[in-house]
C-alpha positions in Angstrom: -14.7 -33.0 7.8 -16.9 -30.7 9.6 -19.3 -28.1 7.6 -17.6 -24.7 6.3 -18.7 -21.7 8.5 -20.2 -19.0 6.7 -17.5 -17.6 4.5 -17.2 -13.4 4.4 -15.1 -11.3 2.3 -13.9 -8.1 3.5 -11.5 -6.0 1.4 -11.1 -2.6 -0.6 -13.3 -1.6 -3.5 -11.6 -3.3 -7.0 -10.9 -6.4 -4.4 -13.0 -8.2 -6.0 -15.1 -9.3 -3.6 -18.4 -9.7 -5.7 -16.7 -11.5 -8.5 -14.7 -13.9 -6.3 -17.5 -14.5 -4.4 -20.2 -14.8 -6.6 -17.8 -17.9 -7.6 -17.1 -19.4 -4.5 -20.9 -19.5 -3.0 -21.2 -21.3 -7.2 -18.2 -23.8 -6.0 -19.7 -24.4 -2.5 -23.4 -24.8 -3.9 -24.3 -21.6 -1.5 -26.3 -18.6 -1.4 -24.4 -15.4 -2.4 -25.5 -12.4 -0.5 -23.7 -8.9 -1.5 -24.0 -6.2 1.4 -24.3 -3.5 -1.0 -26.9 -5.0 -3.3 -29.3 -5.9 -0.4 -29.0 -2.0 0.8 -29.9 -1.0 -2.7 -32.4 -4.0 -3.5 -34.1 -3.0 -0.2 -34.0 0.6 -0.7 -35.0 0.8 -3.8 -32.2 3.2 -5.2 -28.3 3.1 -5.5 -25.7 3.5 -3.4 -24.9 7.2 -5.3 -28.2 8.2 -4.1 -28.5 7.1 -0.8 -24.8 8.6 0.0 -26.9 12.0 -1.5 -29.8 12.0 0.6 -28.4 10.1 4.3 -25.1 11.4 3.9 -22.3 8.5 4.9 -23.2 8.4 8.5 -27.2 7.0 7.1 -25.3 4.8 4.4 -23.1 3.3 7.3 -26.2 3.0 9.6 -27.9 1.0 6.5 -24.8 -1.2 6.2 -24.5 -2.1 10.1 -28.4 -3.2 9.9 -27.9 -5.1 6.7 -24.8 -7.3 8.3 -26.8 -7.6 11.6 -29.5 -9.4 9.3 -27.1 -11.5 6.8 -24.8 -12.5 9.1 -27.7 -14.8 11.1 -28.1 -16.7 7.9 -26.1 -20.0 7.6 -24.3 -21.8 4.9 -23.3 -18.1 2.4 -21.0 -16.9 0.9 -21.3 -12.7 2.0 -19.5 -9.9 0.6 -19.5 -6.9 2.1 -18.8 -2.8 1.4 -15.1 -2.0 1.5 -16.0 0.3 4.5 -18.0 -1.9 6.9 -15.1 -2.5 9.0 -15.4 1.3 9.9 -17.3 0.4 13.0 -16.7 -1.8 15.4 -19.8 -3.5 16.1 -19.5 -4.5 12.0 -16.1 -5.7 13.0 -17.6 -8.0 15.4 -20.4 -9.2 13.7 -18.1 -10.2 10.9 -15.7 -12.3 13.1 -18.6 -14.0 15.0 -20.7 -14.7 12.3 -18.4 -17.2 10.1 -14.5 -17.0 8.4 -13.6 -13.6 7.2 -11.9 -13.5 4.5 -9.4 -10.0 3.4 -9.3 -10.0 -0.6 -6.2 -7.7 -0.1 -5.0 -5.7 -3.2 -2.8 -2.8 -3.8 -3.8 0.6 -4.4 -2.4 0.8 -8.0 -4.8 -2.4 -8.7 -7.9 -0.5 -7.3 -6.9 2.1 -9.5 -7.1 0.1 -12.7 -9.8 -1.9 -11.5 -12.4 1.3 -10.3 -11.1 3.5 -13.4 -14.5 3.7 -15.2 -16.9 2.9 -12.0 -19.0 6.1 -11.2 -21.1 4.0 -8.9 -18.8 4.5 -6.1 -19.8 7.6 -4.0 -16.1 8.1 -2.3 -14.3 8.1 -5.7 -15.9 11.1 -7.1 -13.3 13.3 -6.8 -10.4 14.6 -8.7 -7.5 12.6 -6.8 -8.7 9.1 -7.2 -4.8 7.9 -6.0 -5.1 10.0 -2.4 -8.8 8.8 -1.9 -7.7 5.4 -2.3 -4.1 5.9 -0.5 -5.9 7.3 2.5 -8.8 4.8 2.9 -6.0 2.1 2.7 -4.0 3.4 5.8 -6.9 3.5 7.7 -8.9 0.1 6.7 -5.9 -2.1 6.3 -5.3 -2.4 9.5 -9.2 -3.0 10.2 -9.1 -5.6 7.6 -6.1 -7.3 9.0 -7.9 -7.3 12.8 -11.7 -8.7 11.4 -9.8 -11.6 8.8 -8.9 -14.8 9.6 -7.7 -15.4 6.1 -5.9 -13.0 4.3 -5.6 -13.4 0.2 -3.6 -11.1 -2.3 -5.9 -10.7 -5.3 -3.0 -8.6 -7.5 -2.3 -10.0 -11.4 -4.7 -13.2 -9.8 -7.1 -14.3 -12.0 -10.5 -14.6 -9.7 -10.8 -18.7 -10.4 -6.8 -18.8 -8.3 -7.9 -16.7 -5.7 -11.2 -19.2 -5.4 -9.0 -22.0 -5.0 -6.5 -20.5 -2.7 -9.4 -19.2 -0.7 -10.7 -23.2 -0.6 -7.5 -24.7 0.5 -7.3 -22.5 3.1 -10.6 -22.4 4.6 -10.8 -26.1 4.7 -7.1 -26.0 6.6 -8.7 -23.7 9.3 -11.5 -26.5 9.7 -9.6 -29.0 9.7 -6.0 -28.7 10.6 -5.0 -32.2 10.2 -5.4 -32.1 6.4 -2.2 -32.5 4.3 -3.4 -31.6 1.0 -0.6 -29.2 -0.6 
């Protein structure tokens, strides 16, 4: 069977993109690379911070920069910012660079998963629900247009998703398989 592309999870905040793939790059013996842990690692500060000083539009530049640069490495597992699909040059970075992966879940789930995050710059507001209702109509379909795999994460536990995620991948590489 031929190698496994690069493999990069797109999806909402509460996805669970950093959990799920911290686990797969562990299952695949790769490197796993988090978008918005390089921005901070690189910048020395948070993502709170930078959305202070820069504003979105400097956070967003950040982001593009920082999937230009991970996407050229081979063999990882990346997980990017719920938002990078925002722009379309992200968009098509993603889908040239490996498999993207959507780790779709539903708002109610990013609810109860974000509830006690205050490291997340576009939540900080008093209507949580709308913030979250609203960025979904707009990224879904930008998720749905950048995947080639898409993968419900709801009442999942990480380890099924993994494995779902695994099956699949190695169908899309090669189609002849008839494992179940």
């Amino acid at each position: 069977m031929p190698a496994l592309p690069n493999l990069i999870l797109v999806g909402p905040m509460g996805a669970g993109k950093s959990t799920i793939g911290r686990l797969l790059a562990t299952e695949l013996s790769r490197e796993f690379l988090d978008s918005d842990h390089e921005i901070q690692s690189r910048c020395g500060a948070d993502i709170p911070w930078i959305f202070d000083v820069e504003g979105e539009a400097g956070f967003r530049d950040r982001e593009s920069q920082m999937l230009r640069e991970l996407a050229e490495r081979e063999q990882v597992v990346i997980a990017t910012g719920g938002g990078a699909v925002l722009r379309e040059g992200n968009r098509r970075v993603l889908r040239e660079s490996g498999t993207v992966i959507y780790l779709y879940t539903t708002v109610n789930q990013q609810l109860r998963r974000t509830a006690k995050d205050r490291n997340r710059p576009l939540l900080q507001r008093n209507d949580r629900r709308q913030v979250l209702e609203e960025m979904f109509a707009l990224r879904d379909p930008l998720y749905r247009a950048t995947a080639d795999i898409i993968v419900r994460t709801d009442r999942r536990g990480p380890r099924a998703v993994v494995g779902d995620i695994l099956r699949r991948v190695e169908r899309l590489v090669d189609p002849l398989q008839c494992k179940a």
